[in-house]
KEDO-338272 format. One line per 8 residues: number of its first residue (from 1); their letters; for each residue x, y, z of N, C-alpha, C. Coordinates in nm, 3 decimals. Atoms other than C-alpha are relative to their C-alpha. Layout:
<atoms>
NUM = A = X,Y,Z,X,Y,Z,X,Y,Z; ...
</atoms>
This chain:
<atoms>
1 = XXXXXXXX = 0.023,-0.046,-0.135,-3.926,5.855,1.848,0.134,0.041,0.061; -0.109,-0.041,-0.050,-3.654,6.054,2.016,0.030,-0.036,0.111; -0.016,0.097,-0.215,-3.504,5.954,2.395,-0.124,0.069,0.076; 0.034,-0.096,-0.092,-3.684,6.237,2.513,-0.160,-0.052,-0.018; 0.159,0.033,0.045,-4.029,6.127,2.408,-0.009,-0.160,0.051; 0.011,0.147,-0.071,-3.924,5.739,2.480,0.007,0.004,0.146; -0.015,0.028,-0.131,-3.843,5.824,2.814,-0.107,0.084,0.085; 0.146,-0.004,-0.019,-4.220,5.993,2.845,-0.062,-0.089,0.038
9 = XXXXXXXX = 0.087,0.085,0.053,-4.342,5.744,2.698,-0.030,-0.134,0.109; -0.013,0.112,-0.106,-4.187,5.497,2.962,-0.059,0.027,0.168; 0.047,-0.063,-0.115,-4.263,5.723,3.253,-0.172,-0.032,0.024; 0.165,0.058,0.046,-4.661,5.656,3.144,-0.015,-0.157,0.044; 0.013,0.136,-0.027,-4.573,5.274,3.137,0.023,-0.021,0.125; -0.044,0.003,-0.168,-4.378,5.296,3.470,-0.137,0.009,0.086; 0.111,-0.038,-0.068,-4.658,5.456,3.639,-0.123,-0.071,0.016; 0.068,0.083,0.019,-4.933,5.215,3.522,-0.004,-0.133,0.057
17 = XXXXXXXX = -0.046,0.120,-0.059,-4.728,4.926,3.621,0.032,0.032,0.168; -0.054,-0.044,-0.132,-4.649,5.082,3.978,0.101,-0.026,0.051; -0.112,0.041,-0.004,-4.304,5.024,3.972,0.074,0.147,0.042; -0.001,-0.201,-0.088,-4.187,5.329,4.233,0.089,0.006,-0.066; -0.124,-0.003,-0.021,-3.822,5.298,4.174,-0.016,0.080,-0.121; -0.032,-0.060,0.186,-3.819,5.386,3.775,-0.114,0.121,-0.017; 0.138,-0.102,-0.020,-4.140,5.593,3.843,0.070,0.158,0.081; -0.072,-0.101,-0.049,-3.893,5.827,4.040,0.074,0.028,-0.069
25 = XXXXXXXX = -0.192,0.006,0.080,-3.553,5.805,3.863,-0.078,0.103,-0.130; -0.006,-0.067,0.138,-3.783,5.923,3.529,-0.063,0.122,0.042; 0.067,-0.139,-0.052,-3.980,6.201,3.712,0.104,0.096,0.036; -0.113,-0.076,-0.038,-3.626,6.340,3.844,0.099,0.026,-0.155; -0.041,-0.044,0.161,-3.483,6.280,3.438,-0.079,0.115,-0.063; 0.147,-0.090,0.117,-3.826,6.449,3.290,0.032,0.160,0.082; -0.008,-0.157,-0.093,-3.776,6.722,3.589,0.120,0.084,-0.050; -0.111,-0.065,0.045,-3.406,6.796,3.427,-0.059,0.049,-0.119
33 = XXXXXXXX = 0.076,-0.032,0.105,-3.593,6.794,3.104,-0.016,0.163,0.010; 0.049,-0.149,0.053,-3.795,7.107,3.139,0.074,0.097,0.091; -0.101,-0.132,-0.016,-3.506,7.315,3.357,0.064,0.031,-0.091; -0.031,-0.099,0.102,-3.397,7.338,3.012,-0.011,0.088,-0.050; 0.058,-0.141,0.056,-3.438,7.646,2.779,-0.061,-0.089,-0.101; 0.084,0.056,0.139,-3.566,7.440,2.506,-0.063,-0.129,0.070; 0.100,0.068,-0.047,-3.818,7.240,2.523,-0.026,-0.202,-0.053; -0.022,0.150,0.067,-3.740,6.931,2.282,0.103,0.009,-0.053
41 = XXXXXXXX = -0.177,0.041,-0.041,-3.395,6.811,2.311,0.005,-0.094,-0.050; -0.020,0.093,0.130,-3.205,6.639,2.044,0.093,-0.133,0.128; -0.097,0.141,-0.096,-3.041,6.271,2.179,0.099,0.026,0.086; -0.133,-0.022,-0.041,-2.711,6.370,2.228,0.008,0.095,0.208; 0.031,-0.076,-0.106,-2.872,6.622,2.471,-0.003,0.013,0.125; 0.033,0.071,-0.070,-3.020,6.424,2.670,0.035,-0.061,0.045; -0.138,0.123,-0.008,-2.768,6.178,2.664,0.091,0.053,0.147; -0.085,-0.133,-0.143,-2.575,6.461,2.867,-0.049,0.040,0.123
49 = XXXXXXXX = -0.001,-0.023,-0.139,-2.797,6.504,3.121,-0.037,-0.091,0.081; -0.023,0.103,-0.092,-2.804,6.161,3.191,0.122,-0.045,0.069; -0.138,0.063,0.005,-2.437,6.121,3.192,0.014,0.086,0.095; -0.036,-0.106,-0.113,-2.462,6.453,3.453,-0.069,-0.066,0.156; 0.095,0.087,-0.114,-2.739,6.281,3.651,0.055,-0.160,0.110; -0.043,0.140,0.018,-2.555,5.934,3.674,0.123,0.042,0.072; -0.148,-0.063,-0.060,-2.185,6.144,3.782,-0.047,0.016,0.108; 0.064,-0.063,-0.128,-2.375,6.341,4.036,-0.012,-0.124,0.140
57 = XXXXXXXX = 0.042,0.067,-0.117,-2.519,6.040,4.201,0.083,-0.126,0.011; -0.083,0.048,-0.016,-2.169,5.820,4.141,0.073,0.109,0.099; -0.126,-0.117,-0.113,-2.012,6.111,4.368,-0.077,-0.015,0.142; 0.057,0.018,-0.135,-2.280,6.111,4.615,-0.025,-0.165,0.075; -0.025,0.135,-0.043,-2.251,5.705,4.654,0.097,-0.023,0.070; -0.153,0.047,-0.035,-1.890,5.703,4.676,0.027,0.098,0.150; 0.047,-0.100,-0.137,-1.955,5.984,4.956,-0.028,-0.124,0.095; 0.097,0.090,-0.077,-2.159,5.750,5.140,0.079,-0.127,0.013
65 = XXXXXXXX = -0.103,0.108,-0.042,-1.912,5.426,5.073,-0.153,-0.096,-0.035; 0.050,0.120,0.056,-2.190,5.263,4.871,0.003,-0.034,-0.174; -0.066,0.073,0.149,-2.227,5.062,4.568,-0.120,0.095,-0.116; 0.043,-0.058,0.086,-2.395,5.141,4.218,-0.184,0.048,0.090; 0.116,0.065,-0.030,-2.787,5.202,4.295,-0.080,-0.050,-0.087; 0.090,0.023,0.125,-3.048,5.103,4.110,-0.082,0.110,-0.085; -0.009,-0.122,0.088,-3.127,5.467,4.004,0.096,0.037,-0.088; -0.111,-0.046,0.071,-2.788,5.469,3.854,-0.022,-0.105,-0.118
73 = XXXXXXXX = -0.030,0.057,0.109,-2.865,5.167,3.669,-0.166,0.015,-0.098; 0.050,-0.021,0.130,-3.193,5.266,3.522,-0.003,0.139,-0.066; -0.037,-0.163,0.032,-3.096,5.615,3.435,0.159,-0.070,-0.146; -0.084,0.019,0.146,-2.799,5.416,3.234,-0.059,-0.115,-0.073; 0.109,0.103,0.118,-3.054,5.184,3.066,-0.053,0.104,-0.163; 0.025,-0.057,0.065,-3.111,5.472,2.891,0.119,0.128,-0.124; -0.141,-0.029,0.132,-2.730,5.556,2.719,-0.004,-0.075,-0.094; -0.048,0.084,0.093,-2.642,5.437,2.425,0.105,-0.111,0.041
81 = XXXXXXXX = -0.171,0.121,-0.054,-2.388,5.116,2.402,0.068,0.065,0.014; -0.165,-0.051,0.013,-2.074,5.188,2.489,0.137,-0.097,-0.087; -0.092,0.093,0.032,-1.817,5.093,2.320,0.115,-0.039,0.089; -0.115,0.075,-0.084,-1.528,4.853,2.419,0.124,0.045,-0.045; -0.135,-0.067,0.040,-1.174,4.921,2.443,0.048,-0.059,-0.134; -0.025,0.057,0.109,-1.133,4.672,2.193,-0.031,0.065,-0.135; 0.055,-0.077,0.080,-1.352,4.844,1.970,0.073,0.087,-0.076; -0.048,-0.158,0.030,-1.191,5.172,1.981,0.145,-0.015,-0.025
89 = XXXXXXXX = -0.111,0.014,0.023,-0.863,5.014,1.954,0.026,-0.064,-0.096; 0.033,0.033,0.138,-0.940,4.859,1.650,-0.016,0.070,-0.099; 0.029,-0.112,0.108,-1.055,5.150,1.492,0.069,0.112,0.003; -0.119,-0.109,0.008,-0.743,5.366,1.581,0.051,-0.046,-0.059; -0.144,0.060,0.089,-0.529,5.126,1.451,-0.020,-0.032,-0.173; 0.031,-0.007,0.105,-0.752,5.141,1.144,0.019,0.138,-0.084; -0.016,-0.145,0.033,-0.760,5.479,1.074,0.075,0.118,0.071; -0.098,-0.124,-0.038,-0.561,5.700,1.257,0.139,-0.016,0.022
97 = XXXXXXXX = -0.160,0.022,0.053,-0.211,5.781,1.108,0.094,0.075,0.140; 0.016,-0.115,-0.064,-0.060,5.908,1.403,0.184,0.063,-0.040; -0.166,-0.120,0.067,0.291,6.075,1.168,-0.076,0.134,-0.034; 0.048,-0.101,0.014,0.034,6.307,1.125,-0.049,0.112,0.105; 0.024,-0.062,-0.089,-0.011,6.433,1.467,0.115,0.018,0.110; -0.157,0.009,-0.079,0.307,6.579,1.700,-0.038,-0.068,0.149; 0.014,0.121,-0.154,0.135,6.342,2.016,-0.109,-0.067,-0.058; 0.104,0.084,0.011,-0.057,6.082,2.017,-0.158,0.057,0.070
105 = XXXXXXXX = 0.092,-0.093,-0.110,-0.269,6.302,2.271,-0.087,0.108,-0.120; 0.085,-0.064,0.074,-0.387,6.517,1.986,-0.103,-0.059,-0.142; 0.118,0.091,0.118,-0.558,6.217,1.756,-0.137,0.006,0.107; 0.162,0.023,-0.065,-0.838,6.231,2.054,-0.043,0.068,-0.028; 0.160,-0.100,0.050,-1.060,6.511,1.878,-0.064,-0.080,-0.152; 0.037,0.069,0.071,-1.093,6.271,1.566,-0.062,-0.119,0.062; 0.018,0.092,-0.063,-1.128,5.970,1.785,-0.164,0.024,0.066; 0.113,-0.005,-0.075,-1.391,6.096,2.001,-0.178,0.062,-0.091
113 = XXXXXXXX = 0.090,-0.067,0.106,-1.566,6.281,1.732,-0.086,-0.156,-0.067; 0.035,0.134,0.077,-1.624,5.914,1.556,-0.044,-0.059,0.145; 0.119,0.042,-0.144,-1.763,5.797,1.924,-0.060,0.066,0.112; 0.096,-0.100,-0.070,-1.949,6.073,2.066,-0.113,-0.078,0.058; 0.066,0.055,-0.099,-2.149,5.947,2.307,0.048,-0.164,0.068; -0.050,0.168,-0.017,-1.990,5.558,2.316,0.088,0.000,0.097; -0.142,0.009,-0.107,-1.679,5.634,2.523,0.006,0.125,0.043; -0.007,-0.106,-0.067,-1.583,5.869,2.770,0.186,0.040,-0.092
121 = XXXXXXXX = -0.133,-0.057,0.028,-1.212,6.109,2.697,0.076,-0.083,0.084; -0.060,0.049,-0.128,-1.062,5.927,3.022,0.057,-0.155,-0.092; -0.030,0.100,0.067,-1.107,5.581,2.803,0.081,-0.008,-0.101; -0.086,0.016,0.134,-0.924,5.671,2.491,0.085,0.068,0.069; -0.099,-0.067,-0.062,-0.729,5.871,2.694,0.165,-0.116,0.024; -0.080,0.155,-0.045,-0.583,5.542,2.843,0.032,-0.089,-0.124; -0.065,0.055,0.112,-0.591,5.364,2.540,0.093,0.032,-0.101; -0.160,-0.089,0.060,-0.354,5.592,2.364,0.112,0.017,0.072
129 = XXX = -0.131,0.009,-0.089,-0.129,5.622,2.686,0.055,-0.159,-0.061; -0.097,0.209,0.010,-0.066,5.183,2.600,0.023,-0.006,-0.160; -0.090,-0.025,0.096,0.015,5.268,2.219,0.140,0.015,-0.021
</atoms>
């Protein structure tokens, strides 16, 4: 089952259960859905226009001078884990040589490539500045 079909699928359950809050949040996801051009959208996809959905309405909070809402947090119920700095700093120091790159700034297209979707650029960003 793909996100895009689980997060149907949940929209159905939502609705049944009468639970407004998540009953909105997925009707405004599903609504990004079909302003796409395609019609069934691979994870990653999707992933993206939660991560657009989720920015959007961290900008319009911080506008306002409030805290997370609860649209923000079930809209990110639906990312993948993220990984931890630890994580990712574990697995630089495993694999990436960096005599092979003239900054440390240019190992982030391998880095991020190996956690596409897990971490944002901003995070390894930082974790390579404390190398």
């Amino acid at each position: 089952m793909t996100l895009q079909e689980k997060i149907k699928s949940d929209l159905k359950v939502s609705m049944k259960a009468k639970t407004e809050a998540r009953t909105s949040a997925l009707r405004v996801l599903i609504g990004e859905f079909q302003r796409q051009v395609k019609k069934e959208l691979a994870d990653a996809e999707v992933v993206a226009i939660i991560r657009k959905l989720i920015k959007s309405e961290a900008e319009t909070l911080e506008k306002k001078g409030e805290g997370p809402s609860e649209y923000m947090q079930i809209l990110e119920s639906y990312l993948p884990k993220q990984a931890t700095e630890a994580e990712i700093r574990a697995w630089i120091e495993k694999n990436i040589d960096f005599s092979k790159f003239p900054s440390k700034m240019q190992a982030m297209k391998p880095i991020m490539a190996n956690f596409a979707g897990m971490t944002d650029g901003n995070t390894v960003k930082r974790i390579l500045e404390s190398l």
